[in-house]
N, CA, C and O atoms as a Tripos MOL2 file, in Angstrom:
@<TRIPOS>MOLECULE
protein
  276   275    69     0     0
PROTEIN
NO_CHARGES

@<TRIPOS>ATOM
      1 N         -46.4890  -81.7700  -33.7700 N.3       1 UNK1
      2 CA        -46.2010  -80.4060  -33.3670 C.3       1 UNK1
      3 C         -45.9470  -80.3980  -31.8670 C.2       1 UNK1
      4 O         -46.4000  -81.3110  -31.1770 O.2       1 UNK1
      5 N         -45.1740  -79.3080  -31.2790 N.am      2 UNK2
      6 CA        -44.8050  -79.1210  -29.9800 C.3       2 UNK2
      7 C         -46.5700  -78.3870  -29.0150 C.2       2 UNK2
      8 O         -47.7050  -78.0700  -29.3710 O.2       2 UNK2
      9 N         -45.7690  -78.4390  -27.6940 N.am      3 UNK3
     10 CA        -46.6180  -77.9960  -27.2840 C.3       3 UNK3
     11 C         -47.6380  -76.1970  -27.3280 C.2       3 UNK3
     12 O         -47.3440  -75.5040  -28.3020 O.2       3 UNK3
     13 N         -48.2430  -75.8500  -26.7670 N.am      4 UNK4
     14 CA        -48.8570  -74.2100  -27.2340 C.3       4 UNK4
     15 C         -47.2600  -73.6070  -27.0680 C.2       4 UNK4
     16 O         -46.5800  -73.3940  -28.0720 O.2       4 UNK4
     17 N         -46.7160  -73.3450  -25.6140 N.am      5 UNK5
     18 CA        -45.1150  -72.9870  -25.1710 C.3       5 UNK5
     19 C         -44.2910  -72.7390  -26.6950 C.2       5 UNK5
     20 O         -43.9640  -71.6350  -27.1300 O.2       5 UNK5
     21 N         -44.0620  -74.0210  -27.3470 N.am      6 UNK6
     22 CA        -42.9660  -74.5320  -27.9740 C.3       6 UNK6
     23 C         -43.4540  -73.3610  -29.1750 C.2       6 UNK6
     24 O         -42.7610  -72.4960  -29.7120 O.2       6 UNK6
     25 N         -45.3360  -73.7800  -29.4310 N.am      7 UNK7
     26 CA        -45.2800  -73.2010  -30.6170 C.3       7 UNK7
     27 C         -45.4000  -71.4280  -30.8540 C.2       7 UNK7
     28 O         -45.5790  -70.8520  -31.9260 O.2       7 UNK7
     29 N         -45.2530  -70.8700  -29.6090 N.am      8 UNK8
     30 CA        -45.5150  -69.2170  -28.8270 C.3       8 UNK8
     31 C         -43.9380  -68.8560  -29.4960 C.2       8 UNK8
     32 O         -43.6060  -68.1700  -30.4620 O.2       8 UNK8
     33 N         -42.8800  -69.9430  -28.1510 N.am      9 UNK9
     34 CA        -41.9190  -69.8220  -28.7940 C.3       9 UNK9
     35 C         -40.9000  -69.2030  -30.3630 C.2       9 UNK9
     36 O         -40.0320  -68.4400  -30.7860 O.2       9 UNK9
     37 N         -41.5690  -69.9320  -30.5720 N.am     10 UNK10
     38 CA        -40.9400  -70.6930  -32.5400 C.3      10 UNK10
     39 C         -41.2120  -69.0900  -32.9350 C.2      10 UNK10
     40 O         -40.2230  -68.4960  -33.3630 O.2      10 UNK10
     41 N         -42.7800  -68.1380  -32.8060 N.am     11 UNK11
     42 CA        -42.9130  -67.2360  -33.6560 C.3      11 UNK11
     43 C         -42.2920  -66.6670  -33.1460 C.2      11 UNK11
     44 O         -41.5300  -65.8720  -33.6950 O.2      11 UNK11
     45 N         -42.3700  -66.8530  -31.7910 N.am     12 UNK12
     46 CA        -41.5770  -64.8450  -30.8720 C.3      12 UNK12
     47 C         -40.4760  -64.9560  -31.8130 C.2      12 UNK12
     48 O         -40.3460  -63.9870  -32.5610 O.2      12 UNK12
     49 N         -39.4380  -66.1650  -31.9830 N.am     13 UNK13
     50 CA        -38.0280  -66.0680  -32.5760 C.3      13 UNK13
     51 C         -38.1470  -65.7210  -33.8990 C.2      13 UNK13
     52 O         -37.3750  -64.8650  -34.3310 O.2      13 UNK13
     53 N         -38.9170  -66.1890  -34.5880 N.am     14 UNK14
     54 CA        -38.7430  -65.7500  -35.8900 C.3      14 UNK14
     55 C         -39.4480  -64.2690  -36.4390 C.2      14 UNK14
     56 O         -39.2060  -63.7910  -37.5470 O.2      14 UNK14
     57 N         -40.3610  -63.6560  -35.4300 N.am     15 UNK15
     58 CA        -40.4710  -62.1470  -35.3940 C.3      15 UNK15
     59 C         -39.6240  -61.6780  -35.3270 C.2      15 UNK15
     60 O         -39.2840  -60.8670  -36.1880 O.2      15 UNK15
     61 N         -38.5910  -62.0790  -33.8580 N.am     16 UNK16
     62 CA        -37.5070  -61.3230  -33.5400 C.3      16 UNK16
     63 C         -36.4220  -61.3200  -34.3530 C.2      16 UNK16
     64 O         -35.5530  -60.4580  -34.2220 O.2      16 UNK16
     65 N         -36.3470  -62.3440  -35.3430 N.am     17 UNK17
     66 CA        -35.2520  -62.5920  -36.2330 C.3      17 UNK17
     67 C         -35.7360  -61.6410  -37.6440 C.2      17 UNK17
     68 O         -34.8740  -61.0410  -38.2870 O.2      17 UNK17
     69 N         -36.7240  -61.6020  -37.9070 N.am     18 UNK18
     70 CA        -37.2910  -60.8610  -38.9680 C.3      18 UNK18
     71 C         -37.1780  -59.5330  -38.2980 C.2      18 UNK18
     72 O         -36.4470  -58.8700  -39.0340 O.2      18 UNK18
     73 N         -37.5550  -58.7660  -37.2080 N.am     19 UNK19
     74 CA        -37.0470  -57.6200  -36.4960 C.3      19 UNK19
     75 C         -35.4840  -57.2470  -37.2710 C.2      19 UNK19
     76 O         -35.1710  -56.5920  -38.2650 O.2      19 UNK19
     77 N         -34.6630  -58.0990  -36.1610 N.am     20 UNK20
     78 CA        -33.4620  -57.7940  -36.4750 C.3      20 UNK20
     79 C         -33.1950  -57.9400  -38.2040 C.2      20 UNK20
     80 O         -32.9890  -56.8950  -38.8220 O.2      20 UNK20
     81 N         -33.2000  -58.7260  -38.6510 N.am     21 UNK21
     82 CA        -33.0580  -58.3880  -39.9810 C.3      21 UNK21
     83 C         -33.4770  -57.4120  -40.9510 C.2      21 UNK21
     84 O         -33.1310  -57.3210  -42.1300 O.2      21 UNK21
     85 N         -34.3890  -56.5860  -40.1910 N.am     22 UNK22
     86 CA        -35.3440  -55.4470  -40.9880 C.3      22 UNK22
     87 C         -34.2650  -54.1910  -40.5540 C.2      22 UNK22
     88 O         -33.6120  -53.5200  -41.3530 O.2      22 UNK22
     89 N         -34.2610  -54.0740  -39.2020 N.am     23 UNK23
     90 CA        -33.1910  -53.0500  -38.4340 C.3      23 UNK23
     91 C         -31.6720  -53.6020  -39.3980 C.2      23 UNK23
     92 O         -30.8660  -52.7210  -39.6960 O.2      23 UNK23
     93 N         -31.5370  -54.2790  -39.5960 N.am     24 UNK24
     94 CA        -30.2630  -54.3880  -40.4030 C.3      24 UNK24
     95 C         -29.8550  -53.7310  -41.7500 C.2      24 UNK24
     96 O         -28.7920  -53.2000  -42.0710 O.2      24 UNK24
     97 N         -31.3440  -53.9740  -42.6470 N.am     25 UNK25
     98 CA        -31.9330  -53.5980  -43.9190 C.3      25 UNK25
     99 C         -31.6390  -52.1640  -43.5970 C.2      25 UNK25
    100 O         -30.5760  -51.7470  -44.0560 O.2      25 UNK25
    101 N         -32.1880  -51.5310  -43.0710 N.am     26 UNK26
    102 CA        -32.8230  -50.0740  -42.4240 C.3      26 UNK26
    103 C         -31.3720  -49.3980  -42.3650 C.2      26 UNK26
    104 O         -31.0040  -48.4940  -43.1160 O.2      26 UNK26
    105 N         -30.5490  -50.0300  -41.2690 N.am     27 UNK27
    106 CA        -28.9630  -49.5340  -41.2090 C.3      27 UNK27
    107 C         -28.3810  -49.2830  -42.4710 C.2      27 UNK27
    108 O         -27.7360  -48.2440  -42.6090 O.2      27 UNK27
    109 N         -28.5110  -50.1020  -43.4530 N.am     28 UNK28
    110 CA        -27.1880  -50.3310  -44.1250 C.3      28 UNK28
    111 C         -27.8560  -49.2470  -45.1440 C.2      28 UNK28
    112 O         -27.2450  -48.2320  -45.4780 O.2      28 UNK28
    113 N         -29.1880  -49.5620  -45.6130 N.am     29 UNK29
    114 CA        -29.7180  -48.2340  -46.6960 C.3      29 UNK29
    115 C         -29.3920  -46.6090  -45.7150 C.2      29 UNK29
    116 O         -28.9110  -45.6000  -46.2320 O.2      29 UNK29
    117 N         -29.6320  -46.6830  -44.8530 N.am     30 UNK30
    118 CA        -29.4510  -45.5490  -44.2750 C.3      30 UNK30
    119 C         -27.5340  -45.2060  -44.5150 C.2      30 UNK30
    120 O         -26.9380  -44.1800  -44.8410 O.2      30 UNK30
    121 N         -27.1880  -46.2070  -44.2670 N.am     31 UNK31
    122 CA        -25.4910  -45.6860  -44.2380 C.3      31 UNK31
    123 C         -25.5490  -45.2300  -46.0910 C.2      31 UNK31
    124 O         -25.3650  -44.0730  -46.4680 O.2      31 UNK31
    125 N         -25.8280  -46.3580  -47.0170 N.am     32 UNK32
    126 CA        -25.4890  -45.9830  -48.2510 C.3      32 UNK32
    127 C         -25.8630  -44.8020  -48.3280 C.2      32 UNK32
    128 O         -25.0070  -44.0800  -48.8400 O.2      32 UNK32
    129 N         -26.9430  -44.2080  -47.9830 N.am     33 UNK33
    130 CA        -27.7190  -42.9960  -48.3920 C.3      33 UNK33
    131 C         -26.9250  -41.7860  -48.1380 C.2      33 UNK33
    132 O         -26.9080  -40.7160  -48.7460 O.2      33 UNK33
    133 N         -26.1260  -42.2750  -46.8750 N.am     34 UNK34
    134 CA        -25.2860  -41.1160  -46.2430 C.3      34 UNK34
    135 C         -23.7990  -40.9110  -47.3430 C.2      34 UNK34
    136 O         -23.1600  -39.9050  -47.6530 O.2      34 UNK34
    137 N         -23.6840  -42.0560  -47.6360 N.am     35 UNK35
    138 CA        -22.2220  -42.2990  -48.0580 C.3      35 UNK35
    139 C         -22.4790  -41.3430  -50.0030 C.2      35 UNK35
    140 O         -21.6820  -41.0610  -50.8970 O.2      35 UNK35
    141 N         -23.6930  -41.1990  -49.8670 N.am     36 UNK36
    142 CA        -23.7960  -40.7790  -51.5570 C.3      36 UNK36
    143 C         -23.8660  -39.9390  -51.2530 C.2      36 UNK36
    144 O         -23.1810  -39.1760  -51.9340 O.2      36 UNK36
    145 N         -24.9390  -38.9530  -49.6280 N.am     37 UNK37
    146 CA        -24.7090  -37.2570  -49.6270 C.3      37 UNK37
    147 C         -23.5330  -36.9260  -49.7630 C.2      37 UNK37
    148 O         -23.1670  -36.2640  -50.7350 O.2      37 UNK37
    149 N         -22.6770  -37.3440  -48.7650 N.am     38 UNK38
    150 CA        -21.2200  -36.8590  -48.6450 C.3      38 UNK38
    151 C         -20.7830  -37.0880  -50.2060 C.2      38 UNK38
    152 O         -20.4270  -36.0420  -50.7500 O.2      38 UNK38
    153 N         -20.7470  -38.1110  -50.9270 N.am     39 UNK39
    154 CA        -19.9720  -38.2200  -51.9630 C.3      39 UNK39
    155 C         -20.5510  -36.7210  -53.2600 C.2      39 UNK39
    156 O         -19.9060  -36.0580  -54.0730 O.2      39 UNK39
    157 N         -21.7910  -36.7260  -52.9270 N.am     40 UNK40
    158 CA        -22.4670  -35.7670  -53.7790 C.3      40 UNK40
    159 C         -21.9100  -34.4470  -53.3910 C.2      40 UNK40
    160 O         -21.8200  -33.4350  -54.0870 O.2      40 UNK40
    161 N         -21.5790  -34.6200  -52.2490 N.am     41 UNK41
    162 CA        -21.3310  -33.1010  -51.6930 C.3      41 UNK41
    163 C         -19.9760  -32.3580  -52.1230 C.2      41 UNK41
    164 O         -19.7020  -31.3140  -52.7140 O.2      41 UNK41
    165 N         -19.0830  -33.6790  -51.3860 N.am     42 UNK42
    166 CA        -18.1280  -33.7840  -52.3220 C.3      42 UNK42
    167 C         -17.6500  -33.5720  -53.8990 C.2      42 UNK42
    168 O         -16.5440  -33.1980  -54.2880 O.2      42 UNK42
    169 N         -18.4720  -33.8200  -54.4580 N.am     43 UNK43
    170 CA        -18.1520  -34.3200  -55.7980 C.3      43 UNK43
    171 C         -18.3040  -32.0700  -56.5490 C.2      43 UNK43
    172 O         -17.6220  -31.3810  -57.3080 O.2      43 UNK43
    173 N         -20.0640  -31.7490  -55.3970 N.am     44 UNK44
    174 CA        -20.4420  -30.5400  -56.1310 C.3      44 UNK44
    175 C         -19.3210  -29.5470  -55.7580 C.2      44 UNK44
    176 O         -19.0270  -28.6390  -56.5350 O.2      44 UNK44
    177 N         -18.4060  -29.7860  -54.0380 N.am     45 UNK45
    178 CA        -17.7940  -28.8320  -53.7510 C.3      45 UNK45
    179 C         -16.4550  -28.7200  -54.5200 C.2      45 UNK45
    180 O         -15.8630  -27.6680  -54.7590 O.2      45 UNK45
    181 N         -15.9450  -30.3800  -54.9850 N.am     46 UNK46
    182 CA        -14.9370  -29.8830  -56.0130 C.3      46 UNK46
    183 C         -14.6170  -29.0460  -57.4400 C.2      46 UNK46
    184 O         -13.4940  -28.8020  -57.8800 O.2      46 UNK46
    185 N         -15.6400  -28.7480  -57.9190 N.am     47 UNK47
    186 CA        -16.1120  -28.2310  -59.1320 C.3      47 UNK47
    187 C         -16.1050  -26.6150  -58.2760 C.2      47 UNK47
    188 O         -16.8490  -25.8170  -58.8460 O.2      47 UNK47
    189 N         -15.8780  -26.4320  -57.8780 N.am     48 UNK48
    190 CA        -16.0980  -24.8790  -57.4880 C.3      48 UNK48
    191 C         -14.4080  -24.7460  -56.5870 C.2      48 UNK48
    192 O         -14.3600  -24.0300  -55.5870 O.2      48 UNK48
    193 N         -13.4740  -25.2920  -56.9370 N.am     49 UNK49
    194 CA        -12.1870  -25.0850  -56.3360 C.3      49 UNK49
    195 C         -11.5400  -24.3220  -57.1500 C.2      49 UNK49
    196 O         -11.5970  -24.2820  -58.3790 O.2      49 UNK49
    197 N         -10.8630  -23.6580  -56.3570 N.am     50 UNK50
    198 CA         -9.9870  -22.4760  -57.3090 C.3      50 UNK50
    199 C          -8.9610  -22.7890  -57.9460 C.2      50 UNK50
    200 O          -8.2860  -23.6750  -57.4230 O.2      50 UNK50
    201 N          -8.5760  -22.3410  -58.9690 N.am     51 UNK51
    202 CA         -7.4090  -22.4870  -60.3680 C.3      51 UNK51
    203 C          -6.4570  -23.1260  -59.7130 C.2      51 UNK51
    204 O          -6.6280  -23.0680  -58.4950 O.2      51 UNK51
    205 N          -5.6180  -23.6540  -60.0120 N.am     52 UNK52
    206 CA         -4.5740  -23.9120  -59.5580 C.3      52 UNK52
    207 C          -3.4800  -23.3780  -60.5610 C.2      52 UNK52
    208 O          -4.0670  -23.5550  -61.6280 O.2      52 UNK52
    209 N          -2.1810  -22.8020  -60.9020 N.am     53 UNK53
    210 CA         -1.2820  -22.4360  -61.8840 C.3      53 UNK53
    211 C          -1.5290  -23.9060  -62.2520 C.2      53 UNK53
    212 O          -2.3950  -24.2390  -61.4430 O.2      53 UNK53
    213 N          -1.2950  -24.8130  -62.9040 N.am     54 UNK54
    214 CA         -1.6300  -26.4220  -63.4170 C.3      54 UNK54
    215 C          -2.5810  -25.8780  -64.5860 C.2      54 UNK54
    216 O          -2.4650  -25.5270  -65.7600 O.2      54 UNK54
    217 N          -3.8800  -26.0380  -63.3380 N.am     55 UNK55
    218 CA         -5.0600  -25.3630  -63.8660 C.3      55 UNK55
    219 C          -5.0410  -24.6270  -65.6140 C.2      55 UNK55
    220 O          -5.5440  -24.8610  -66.7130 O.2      55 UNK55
    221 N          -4.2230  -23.7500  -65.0450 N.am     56 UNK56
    222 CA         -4.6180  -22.2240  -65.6430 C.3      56 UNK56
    223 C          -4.0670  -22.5970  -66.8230 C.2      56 UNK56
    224 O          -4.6570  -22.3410  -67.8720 O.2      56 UNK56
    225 N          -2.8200  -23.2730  -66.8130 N.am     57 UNK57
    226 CA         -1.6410  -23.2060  -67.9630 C.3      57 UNK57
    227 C          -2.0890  -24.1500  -68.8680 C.2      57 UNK57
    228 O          -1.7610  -23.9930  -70.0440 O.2      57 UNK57
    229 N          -3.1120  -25.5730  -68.4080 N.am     58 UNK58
    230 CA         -3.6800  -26.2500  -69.2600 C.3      58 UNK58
    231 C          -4.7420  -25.8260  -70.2580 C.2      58 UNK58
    232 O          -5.0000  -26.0070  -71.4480 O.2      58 UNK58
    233 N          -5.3200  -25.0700  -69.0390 N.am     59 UNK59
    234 CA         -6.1480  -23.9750  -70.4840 C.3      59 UNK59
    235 C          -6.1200  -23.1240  -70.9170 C.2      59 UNK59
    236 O          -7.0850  -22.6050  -71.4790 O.2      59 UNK59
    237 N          -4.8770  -22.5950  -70.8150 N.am     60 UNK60
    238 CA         -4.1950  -21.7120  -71.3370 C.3      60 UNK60
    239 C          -3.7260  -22.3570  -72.9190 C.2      60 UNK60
    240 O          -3.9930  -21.7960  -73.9820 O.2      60 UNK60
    241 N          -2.9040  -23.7780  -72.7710 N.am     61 UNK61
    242 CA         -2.8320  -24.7740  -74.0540 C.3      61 UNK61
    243 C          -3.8180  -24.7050  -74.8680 C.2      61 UNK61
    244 O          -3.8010  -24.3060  -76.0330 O.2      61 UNK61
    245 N          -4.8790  -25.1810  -74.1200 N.am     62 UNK62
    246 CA         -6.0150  -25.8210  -74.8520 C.3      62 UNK62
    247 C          -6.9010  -24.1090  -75.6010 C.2      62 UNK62
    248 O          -7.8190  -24.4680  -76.3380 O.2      62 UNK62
    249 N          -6.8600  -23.4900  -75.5790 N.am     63 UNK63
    250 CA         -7.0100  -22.1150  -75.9730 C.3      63 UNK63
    251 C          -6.3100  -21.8110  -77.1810 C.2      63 UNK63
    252 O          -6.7370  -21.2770  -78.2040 O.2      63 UNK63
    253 N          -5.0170  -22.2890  -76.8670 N.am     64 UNK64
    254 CA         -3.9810  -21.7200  -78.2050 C.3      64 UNK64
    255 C          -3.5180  -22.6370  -78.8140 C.2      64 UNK64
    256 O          -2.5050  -22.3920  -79.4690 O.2      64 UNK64
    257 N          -4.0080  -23.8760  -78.8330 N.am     65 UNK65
    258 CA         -3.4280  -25.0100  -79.7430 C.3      65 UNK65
    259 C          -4.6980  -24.9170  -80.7350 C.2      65 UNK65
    260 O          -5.8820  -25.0630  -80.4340 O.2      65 UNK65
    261 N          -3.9930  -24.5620  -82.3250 N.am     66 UNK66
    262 CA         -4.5720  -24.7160  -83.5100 C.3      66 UNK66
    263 C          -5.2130  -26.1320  -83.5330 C.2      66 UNK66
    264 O          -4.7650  -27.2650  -83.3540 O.2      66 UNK66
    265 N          -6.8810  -25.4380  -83.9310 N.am     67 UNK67
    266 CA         -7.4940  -26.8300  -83.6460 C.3      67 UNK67
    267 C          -7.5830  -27.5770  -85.2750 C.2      67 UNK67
    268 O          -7.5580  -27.1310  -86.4220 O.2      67 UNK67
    269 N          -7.7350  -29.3630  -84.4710 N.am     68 UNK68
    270 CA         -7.5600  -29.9620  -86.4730 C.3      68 UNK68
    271 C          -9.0710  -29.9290  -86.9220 C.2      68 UNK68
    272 O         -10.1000  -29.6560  -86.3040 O.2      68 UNK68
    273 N          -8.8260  -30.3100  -88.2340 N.am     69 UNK69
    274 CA         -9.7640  -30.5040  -89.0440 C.3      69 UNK69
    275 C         -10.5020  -31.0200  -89.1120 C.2      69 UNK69
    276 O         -11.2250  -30.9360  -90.1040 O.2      69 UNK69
@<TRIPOS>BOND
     1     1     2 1
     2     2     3 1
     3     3     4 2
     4     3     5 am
     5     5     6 1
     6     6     7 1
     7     7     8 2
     8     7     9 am
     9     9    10 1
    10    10    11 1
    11    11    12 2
    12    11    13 am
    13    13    14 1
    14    14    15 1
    15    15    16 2
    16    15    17 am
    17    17    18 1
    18    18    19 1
    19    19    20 2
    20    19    21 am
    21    21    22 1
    22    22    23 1
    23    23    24 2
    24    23    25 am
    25    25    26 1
    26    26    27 1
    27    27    28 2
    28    27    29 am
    29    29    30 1
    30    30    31 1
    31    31    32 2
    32    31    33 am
    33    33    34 1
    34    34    35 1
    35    35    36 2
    36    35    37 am
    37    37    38 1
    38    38    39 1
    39    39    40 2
    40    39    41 am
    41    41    42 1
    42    42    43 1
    43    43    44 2
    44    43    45 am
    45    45    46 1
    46    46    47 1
    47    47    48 2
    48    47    49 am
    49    49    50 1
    50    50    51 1
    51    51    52 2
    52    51    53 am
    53    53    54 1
    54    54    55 1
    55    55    56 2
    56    55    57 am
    57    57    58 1
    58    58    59 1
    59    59    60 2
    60    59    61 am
    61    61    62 1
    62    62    63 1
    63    63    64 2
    64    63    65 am
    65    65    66 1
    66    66    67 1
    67    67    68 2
    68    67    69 am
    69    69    70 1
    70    70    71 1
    71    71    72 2
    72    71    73 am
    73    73    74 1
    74    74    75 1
    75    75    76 2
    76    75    77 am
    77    77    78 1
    78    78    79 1
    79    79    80 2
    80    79    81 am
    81    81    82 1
    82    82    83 1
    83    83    84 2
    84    83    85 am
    85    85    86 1
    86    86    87 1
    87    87    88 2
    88    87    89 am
    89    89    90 1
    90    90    91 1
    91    91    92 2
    92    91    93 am
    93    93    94 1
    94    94    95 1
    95    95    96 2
    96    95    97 am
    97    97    98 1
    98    98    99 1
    99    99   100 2
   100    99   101 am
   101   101   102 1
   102   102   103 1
   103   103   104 2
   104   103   105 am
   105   105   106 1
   106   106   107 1
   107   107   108 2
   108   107   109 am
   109   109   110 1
   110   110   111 1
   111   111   112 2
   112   111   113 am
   113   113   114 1
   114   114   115 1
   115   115   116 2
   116   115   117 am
   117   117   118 1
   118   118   119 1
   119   119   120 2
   120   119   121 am
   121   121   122 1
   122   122   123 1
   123   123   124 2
   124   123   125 am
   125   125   126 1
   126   126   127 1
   127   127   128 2
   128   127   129 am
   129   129   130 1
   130   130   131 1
   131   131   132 2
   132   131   133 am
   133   133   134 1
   134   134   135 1
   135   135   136 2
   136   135   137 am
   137   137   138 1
   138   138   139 1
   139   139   140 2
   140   139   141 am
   141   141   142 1
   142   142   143 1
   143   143   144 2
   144   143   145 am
   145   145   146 1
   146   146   147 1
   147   147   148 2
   148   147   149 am
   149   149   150 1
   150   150   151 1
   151   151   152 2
   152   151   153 am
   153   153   154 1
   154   154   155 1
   155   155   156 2
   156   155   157 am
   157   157   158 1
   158   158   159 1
   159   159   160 2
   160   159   161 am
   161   161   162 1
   162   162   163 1
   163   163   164 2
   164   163   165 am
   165   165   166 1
   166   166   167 1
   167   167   168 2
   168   167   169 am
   169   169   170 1
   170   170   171 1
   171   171   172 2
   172   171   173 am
   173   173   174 1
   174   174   175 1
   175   175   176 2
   176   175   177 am
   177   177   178 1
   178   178   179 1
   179   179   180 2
   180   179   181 am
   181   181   182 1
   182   182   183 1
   183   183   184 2
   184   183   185 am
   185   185   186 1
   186   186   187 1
   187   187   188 2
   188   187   189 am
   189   189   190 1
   190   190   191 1
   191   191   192 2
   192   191   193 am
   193   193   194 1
   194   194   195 1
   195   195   196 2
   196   195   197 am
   197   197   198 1
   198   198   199 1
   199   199   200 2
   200   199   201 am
   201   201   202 1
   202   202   203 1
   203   203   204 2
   204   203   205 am
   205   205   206 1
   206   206   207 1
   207   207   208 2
   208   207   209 am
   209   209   210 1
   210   210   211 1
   211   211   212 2
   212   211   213 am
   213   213   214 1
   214   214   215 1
   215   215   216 2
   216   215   217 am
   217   217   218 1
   218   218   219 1
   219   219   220 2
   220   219   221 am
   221   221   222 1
   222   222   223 1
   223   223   224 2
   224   223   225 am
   225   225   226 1
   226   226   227 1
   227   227   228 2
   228   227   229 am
   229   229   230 1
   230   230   231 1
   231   231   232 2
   232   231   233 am
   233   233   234 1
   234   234   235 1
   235   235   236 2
   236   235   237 am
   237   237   238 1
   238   238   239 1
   239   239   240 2
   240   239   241 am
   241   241   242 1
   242   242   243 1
   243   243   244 2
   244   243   245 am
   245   245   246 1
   246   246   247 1
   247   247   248 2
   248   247   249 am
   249   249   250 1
   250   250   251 1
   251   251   252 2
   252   251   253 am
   253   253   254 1
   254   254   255 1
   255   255   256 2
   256   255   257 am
   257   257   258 1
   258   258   259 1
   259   259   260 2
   260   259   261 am
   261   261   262 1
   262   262   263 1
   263   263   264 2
   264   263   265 am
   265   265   266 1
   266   266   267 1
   267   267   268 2
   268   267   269 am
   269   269   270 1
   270   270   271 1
   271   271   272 2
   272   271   273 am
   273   273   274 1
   274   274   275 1
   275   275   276 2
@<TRIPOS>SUBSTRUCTURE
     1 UNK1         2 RESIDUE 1 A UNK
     2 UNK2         6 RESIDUE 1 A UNK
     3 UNK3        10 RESIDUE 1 A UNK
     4 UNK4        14 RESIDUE 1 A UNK
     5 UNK5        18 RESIDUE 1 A UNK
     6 UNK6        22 RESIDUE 1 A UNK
     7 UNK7        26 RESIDUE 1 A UNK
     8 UNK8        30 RESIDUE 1 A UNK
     9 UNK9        34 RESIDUE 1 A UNK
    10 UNK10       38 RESIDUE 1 A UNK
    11 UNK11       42 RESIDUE 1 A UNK
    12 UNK12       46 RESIDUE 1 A UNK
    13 UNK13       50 RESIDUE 1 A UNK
    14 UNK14       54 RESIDUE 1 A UNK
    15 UNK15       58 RESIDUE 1 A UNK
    16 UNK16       62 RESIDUE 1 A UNK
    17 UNK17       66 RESIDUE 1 A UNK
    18 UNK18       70 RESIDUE 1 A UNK
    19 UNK19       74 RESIDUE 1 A UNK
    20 UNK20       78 RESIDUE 1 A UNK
    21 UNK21       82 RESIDUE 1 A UNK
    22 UNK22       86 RESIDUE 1 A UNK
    23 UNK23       90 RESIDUE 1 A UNK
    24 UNK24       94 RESIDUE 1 A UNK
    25 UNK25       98 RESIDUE 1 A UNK
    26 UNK26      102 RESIDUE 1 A UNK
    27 UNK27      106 RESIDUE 1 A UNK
    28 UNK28      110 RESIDUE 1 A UNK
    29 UNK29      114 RESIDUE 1 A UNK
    30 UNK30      118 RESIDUE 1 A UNK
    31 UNK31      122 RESIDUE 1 A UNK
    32 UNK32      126 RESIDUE 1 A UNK
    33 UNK33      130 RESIDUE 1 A UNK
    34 UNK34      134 RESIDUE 1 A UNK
    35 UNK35      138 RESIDUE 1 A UNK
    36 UNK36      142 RESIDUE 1 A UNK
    37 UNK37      146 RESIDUE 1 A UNK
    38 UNK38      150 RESIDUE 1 A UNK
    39 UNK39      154 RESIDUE 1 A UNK
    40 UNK40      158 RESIDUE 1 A UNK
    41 UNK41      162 RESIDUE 1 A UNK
    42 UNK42      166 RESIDUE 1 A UNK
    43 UNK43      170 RESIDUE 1 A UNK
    44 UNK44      174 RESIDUE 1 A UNK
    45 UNK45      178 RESIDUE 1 A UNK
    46 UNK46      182 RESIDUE 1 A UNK
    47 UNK47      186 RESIDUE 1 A UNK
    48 UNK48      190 RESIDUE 1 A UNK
    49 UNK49      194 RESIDUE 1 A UNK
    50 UNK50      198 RESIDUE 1 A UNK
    51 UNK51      202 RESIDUE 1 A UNK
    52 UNK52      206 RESIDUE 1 A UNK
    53 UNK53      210 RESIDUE 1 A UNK
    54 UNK54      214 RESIDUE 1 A UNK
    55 UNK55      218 RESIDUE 1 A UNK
    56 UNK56      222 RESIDUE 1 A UNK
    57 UNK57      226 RESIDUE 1 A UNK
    58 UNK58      230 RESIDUE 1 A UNK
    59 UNK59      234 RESIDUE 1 A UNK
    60 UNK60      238 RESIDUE 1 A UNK
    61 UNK61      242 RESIDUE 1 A UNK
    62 UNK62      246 RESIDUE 1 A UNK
    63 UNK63      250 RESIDUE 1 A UNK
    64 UNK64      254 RESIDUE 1 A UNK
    65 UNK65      258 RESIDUE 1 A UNK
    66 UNK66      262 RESIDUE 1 A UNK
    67 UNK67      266 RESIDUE 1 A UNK
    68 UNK68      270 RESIDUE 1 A UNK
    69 UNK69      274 RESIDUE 1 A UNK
């Protein structure tokens, strides 16, 4: 084994490497988390958009087409 120095060393780095890798962890769940509000938000505000003539005339079809058996 190295000296006390060498072996002070060795942990500071591998704290600091376990640090940074935790702050990394931390980032990226934090971004996903964000990326699903928006998508959620998204997803609830489209469901509440107004008719479009498209819209209307498709269910307008689907209303008056004799249904099968």
């Amino acid at each position: 084994m190295g000296t006390v120095e060498t072996v002070f060393a060795t942990v500071v780095g591998v704290l600091a490497a376990a640090a940074v890798i935790g702050a990394l962890v931390y980032a990226i769940t934090w971004e996903v988390a964000a990326i699903r509000r928006v998508l959620a938000a998204h997803r609830d505000r489209a469901g509440n958009r107004p008719l479009t003539d498209e819209d209307f005339w498709r269910q307008q079809r689907a209303l008056n087409e004799p249904q099968e058996p």
